[in-house]
ROZALUM-558226 format. One record per residue (C-alpha): residue number from 1; residue in three letters; z, y, x. Coordinates in Angstrom, 2 decimals. Layout:
nr:rest:Z:Y:X
NUM:ALA:Z:Y:X
...
//
This chain:
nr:rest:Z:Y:X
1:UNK:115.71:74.50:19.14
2:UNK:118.47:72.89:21.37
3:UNK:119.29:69.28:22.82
4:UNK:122.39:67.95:22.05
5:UNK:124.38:65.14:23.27
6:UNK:127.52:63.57:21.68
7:UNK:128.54:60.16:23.59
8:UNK:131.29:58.12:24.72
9:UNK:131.10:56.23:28.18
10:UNK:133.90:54.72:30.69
11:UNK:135.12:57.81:31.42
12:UNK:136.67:58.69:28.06
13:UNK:136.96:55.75:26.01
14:UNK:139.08:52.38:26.40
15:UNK:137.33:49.08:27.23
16:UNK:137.89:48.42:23.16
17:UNK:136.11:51.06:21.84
18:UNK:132.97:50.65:23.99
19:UNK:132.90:46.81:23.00
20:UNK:132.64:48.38:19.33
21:UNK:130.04:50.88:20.30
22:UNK:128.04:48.58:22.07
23:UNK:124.29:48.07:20.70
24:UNK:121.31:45.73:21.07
25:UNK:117.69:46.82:21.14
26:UNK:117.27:46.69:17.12
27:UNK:120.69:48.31:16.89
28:UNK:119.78:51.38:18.96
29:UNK:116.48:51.93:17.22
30:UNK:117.93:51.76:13.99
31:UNK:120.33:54.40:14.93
32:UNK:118.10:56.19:16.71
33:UNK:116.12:57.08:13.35
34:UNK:119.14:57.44:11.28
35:UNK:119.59:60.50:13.89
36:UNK:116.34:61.64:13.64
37:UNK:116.19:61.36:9.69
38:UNK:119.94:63.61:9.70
39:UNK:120.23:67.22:8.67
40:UNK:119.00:69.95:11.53
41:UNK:117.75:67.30:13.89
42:UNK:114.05:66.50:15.08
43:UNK:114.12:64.61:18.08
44:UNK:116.59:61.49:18.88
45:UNK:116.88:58.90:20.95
46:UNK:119.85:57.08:22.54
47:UNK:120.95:55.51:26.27
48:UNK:122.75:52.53:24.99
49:UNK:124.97:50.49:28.19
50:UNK:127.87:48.33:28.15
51:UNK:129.34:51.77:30.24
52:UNK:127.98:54.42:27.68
53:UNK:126.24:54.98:23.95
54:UNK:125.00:58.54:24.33
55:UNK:122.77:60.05:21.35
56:UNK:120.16:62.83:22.62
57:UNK:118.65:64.58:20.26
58:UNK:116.95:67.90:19.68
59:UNK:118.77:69.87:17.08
60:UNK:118.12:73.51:14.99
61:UNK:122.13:73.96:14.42
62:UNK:124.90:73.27:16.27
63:UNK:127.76:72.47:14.17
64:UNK:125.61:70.51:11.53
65:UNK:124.42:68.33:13.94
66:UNK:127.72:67.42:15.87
67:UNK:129.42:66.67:12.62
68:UNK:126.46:64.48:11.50
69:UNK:125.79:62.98:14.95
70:UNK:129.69:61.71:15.36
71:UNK:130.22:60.84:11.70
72:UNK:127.13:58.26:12.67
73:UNK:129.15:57.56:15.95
74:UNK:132.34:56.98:13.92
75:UNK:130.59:54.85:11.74
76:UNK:129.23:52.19:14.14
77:UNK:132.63:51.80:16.02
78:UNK:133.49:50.82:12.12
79:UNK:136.84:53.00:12.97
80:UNK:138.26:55.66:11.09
81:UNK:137.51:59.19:12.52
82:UNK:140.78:59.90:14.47
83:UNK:140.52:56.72:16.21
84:UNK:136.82:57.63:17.39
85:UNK:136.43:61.20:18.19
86:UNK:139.11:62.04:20.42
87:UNK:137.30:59.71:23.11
88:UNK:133.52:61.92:22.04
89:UNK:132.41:64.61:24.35
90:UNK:129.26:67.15:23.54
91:UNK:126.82:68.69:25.86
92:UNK:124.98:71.50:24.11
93:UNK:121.29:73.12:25.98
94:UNK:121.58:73.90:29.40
95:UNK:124.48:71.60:29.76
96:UNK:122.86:68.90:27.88
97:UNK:120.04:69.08:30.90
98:UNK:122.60:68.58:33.46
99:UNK:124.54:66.06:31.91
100:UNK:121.20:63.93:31.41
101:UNK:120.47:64.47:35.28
102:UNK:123.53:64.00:36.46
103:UNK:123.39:60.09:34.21
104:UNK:119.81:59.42:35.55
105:UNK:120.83:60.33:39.15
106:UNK:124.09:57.73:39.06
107:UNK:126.83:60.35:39.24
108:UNK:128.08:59.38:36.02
109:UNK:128.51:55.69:36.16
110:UNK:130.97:53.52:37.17
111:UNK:129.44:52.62:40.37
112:UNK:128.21:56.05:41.30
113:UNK:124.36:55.90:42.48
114:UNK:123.61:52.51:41.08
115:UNK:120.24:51.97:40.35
116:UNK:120.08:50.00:36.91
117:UNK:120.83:53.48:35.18
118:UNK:117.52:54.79:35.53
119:UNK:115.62:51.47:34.06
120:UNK:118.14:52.33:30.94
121:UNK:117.03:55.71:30.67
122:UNK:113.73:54.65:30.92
123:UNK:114.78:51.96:27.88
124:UNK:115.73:55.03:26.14
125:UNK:112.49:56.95:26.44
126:UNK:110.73:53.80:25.30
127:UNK:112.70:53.27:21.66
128:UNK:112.09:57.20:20.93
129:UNK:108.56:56.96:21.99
130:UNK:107.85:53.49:20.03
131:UNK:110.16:55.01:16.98
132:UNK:108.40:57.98:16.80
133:UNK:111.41:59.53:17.30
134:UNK:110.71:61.60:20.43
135:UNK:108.73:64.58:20.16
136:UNK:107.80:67.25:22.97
137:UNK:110.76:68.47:23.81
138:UNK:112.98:65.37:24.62
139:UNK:110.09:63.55:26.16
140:UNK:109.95:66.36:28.74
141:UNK:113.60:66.34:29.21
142:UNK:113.44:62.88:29.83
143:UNK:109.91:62.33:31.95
144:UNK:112.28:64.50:34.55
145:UNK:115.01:62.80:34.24
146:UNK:113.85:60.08:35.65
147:UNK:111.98:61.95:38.04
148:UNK:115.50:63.45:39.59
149:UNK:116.83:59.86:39.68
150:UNK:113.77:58.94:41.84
151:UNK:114.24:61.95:44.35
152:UNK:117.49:61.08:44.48
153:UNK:117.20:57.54:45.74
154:UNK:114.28:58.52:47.90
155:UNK:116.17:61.95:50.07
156:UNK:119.84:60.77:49.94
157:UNK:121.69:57.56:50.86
158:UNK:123.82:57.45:47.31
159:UNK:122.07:53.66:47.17
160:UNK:124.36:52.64:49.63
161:UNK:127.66:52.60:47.10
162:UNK:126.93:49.27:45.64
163:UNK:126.67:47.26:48.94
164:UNK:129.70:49.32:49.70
165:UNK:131.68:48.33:46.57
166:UNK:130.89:44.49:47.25
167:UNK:131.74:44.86:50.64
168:UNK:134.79:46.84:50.24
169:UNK:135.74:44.41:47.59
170:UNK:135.10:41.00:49.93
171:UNK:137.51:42.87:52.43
172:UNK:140.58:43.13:49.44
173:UNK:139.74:39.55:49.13
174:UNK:139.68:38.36:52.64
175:UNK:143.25:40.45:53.32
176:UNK:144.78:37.90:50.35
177:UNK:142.91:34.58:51.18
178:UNK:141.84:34.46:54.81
179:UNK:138.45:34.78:56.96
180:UNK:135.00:34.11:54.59
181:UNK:134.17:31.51:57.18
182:UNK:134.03:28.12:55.56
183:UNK:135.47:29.58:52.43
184:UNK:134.26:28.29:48.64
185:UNK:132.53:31.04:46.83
186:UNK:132.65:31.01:43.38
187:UNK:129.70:34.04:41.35
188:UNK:129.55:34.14:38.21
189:UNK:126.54:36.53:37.04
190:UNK:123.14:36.50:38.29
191:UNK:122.07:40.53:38.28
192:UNK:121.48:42.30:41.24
193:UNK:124.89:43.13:41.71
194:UNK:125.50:39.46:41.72
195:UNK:122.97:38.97:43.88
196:UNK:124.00:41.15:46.31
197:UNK:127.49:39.56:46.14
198:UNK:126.08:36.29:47.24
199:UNK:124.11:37.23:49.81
200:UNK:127.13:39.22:51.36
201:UNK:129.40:35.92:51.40
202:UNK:126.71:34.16:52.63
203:UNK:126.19:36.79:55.27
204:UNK:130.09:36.38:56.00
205:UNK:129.62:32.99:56.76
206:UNK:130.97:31.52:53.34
207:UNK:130.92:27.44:53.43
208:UNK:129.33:27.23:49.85
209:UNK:128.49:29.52:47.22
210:UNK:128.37:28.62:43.91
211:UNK:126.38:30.59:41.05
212:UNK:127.07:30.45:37.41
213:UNK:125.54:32.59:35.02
214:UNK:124.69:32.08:30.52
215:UNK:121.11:32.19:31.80
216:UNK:121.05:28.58:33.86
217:UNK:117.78:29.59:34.96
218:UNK:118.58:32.52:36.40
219:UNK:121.57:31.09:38.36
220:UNK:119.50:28.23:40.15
221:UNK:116.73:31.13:41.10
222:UNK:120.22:33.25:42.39
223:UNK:121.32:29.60:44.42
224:UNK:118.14:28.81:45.80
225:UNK:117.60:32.03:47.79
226:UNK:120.55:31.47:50.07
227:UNK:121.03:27.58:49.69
228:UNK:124.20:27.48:47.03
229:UNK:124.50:25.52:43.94
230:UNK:123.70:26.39:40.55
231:UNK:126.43:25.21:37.69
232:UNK:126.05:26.29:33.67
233:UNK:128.32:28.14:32.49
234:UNK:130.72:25.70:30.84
235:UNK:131.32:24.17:34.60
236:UNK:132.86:27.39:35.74
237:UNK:136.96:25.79:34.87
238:UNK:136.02:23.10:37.35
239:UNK:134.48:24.76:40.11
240:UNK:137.42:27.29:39.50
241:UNK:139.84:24.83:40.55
242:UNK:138.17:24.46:43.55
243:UNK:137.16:27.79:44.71
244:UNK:138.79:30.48:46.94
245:UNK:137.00:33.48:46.03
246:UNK:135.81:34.10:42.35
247:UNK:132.98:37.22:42.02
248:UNK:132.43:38.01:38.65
249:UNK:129.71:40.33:37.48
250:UNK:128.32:39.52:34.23
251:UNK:126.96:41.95:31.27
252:UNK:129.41:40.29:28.70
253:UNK:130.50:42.92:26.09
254:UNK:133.91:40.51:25.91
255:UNK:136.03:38.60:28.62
256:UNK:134.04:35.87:29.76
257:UNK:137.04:34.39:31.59
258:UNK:140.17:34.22:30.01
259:UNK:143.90:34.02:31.32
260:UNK:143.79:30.00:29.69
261:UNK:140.58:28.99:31.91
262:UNK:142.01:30.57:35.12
263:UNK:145.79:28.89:34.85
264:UNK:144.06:25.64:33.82
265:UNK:141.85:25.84:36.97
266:UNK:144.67:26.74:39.06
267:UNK:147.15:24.46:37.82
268:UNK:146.59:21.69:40.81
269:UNK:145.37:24.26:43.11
270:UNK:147.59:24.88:45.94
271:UNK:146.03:27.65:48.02
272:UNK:145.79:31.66:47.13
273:UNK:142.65:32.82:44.99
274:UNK:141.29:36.39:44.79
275:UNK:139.27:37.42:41.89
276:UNK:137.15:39.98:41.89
277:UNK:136.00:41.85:38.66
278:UNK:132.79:43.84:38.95
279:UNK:132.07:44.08:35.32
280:UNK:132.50:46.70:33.10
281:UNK:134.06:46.14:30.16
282:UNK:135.70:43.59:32.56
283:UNK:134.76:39.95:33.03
284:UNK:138.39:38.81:33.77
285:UNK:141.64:38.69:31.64
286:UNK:143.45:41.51:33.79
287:UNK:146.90:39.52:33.14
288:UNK:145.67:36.49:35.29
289:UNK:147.19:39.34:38.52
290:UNK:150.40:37.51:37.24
291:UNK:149.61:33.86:38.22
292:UNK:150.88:32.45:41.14
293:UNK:148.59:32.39:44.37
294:UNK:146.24:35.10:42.62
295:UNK:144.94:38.25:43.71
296:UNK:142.71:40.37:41.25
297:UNK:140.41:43.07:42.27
298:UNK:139.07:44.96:39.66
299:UNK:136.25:47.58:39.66
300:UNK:137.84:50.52:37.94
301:UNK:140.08:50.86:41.01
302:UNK:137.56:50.39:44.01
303:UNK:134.97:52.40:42.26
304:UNK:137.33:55.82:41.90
305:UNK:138.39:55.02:46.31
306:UNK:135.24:54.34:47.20
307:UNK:134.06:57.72:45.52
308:UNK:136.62:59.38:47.53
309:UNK:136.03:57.90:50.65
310:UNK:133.20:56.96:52.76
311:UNK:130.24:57.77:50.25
312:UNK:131.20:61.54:49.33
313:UNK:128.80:62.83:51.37
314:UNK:126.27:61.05:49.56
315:UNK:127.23:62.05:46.06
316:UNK:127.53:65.98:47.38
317:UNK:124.34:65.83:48.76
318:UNK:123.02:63.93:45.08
319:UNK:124.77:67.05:43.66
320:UNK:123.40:69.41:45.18
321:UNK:119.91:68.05:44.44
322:UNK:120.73:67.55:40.79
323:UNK:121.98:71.61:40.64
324:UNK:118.42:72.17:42.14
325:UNK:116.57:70.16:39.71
326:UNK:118.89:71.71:36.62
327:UNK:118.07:75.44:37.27
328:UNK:113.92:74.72:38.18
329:UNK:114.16:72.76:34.53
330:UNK:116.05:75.32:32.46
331:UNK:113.96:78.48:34.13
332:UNK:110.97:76.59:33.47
333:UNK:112.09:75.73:29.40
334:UNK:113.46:79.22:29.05
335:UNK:109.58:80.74:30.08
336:UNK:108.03:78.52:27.95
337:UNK:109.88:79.78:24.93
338:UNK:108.62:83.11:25.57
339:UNK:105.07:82.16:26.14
340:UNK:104.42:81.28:22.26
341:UNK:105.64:85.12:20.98
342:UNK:103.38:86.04:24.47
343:UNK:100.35:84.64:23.22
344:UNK:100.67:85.58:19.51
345:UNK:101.96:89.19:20.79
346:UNK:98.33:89.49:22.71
347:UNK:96.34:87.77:19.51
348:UNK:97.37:90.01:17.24
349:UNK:96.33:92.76:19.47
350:UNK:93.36:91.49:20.25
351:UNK:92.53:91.62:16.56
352:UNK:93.69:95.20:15.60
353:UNK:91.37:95.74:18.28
354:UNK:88.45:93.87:16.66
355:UNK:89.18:95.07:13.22
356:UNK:89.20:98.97:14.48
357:UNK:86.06:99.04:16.55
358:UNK:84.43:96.90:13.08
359:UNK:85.32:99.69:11.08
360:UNK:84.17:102.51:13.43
361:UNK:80.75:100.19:13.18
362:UNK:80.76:101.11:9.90
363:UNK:81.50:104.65:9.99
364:UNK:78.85:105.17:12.66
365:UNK:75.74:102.41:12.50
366:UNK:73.83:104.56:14.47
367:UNK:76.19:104.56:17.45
368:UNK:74.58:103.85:20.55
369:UNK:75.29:100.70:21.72
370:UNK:76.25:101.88:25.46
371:UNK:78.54:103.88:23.80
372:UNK:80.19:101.49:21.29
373:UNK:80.72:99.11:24.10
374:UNK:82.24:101.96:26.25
375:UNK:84.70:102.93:23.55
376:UNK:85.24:99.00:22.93
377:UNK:86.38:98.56:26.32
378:UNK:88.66:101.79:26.54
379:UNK:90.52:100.39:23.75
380:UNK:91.49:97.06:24.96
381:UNK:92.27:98.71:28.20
382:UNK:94.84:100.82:26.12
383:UNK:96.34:97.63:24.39
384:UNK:96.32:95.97:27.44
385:UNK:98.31:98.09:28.81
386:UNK:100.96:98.78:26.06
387:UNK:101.52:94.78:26.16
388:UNK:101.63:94.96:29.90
389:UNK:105.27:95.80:30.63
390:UNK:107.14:94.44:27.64
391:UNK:105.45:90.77:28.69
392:UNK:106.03:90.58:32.48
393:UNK:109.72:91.99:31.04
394:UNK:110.20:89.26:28.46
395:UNK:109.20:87.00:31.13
396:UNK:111.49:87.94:33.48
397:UNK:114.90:87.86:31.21
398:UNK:113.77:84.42:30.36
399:UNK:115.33:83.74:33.83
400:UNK:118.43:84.91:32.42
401:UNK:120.36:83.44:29.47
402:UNK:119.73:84.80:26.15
403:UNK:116.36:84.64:26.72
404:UNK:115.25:83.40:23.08
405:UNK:117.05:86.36:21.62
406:UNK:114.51:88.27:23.62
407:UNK:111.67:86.94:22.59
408:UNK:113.15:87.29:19.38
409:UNK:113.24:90.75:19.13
410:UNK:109.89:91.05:20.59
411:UNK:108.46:89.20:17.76
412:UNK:110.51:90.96:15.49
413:UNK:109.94:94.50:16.36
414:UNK:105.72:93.73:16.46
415:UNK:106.32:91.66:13.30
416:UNK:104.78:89.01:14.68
417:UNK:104.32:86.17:12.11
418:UNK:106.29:83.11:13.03
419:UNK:103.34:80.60:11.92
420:UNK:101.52:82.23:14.69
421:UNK:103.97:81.45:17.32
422:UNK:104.90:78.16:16.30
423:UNK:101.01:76.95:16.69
424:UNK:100.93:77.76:20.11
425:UNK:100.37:74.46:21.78
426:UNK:102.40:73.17:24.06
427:UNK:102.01:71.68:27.67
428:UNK:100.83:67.56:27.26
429:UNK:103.49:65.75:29.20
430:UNK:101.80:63.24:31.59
431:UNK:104.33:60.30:30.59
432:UNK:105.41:57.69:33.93
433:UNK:104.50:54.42:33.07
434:UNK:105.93:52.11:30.96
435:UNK:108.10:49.61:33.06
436:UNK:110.25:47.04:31.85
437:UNK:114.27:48.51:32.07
438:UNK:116.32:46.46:35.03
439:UNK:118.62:45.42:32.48
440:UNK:120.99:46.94:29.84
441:UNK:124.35:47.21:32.30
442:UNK:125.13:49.90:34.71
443:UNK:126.99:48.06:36.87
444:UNK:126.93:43.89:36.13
//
């Protein structure tokens, strides 16, 4: 058995094809067991953003499985196959691992060592494990998954790319409308990223911040924290008008502020505006760049400098810790597919053993017991040392690839019976505890 992944994300699909992909809680369990209920596949479970819909599952065939996996994919984008698969990619065992690492550590979003993608994750270990969809195998992969995001965030300083994003971004806008000092601040959003947002203009000395988010409530808790002023939703227009600097960072699936709302706003305005577009799929109309007096600053573009500048250090250092993490995890799987054909190797052994020295009891009742048990022990010291060396060996090349294909030989050449194997038990998987996901975007 293998893990596959087949997924789409930011990084190979258009804004328009995400929006199509993108899933609610009932909508990623349901296809989570459609998965699971497919042709060569016993394990599923999916990590469902507004960046990424990846489907994880555990598979006995390759090709089956791709071709079932991305007909499903194909299906929910309600698009016909060629319009779908060229943006797919597929990670197949070992590189299904470090694809899942590299995710849970941030090196795959948008805004690379955000936090948010490791309370999704965790969201995605939840549906398989509620589902029932999520057997040993992925819940292992999974437990250290977000176990490598942890260590990340605790022994490098990749958590500094979002305060450098917002900052970076503040400085684009400053360069178009002036000094923050006294300036109107206009958020609209009220996630951490927003958060941190506001407490950067009011850091900069902003004159009045202004939150607006669809959750009202969540807007006047955002306001209250550094003394701005909570508007719904339907006010934004107004306090558009009036603003300098817009900030929007919202976990919209479609443009929460189109090209009519921003001329309207602007329409009496005389003085410059920049926008700045955190969100991804974006918040902002990108053709509002055209109005007069407007500036937009848009995420895709700061997110790919700011990977190549000042934080590179941090994501080779996150790299090097998810290589590290990637080879102790596929050693580690690669032994314990040996250990099963191990144990049944040394059980079956251990009864040739038994059923010898009962039929020498029956040849000779009157052995001396002294005897019988010396002969008894001189013949599982022979076994035990026929296993000896083809064990430690099989245990070794399962540090090298092709290690299955080992172990299946082994049980092929003892004719070891495959029930026997199979009801090995394996490990129990202490599971983290179940915590509430941040919230379903990467990066708004």
């Amino acid at each position: 058995m293998s893990v596959l992944v087949v997924g789409v994300s930011h990084r190979t699909a258009p804004v328009s094809v995400l929006e199509r992909l993108a899933l609610d809680r009932e909508g990623a369990g349901k296809l989570v067991h459609d998965v699971a209920a497919s042709e060569h596949v016993t394990e599923a479970t999916v990590i469902s953003t507004c960046n990424r819909v990846e489907i994880y599952a555990e598979v006995d065939r390759f090709h089956g499985s791709v071709e079932a996996v991305s007909r499903m994919l194909c299906d929910l984008a309600d698009e016909r196959p060629e319009d779908v698969v060229p943006h797919l990619y597929v990670h197949y065992d070992d590189g299904a691992v470090s694809h899942l690492f590299q995710v849970a550590a941030g090196l795959d979003s948008m805004v690379v060592g955000e936090g948010q993608i490791l309370g999704q994750t965790r969201e995605a270990l939840r549906i398989g494990q509620e589902g029932g969809t999520i057997g040993p195998a992925l819940n292992t992969l999974f437990q250290q998954a977000l176990r490598v995001g942890k260590r990340v965030h605790a022994e490098t300083d990749i958590d500094r790319a979002a305060p450098s994003l917002v900052s970076v971004s503040l400085d684009r806008a400053t360069a178009h409308v002036g000094p923050l000092d006294g300036k109107r601040v206009l958020v609209v959003g009220a996630g951490a990223m927003a958060g941190l947002a506001v407490a950067t203009v009011t850091r900069a000395g902003a004159g009045q911040v202004v939150v607006a988010s669809r959750t009202h409530a969540h807007a006047v808790r955002l306001a209250e924290q550094y003394d701005g002023r909570a508007v719904p939703l339907a006010e934004v227009e107004a306090e558009l008008a009036a603003a300098d600097v817009l900030v929007s960072c919202t976990g919209a699936t479609g443009v929460v502020l189109p090209l009519a709302t921003v001329a309207a706003a602007r329409a009496d305005a005389g003085g410059p505006l920049a926008i700045i577009d955190l969100a991804l799929p974006h918040d902002v109309d990108p053709t509002v760049a055209d109005l007069p007096g407007v500036a937009l600053i848009d995420l895709t573009r700061l997110a790919a400098e700011l990977q190549e500048g000042a934080i590179s250090d941090d994501v080779d250092a996150v790299r090097a810790v998810v290589a590290e993490e990637v080879t102790a995890f596929v050693a580690a799987r690669r032994s314990s597919a040996v250990t099963p054909t191990v144990v049944a190797l040394r059980t079956m052994a251990t009864g040739v053993v038994e059923a010898e020295m009962a039929r020498l009891a029956s040849r000779l009742p009157g052995l001396d017991p002294v005897v019988r048990a010396e002969v008894e022990h001189a013949v599982r010291r022979v076994a035990d040392k026929l296993l000896h060396q083809p064990t430690v060996r099989v245990k070794e090349l399962a540090d090298e690839a092709g290690a299955v294909s080992y172990a299946t030989a082994l049980a092929e050449l003892f004719a070891l019976d495959p029930d026997a194997v199979e009801a090995v038990t394996r490990p129990v998987v202490t599971e983290e505890p179940r915590l509430d996901p941040t919230r379903r975007e990467e990066s708004s």
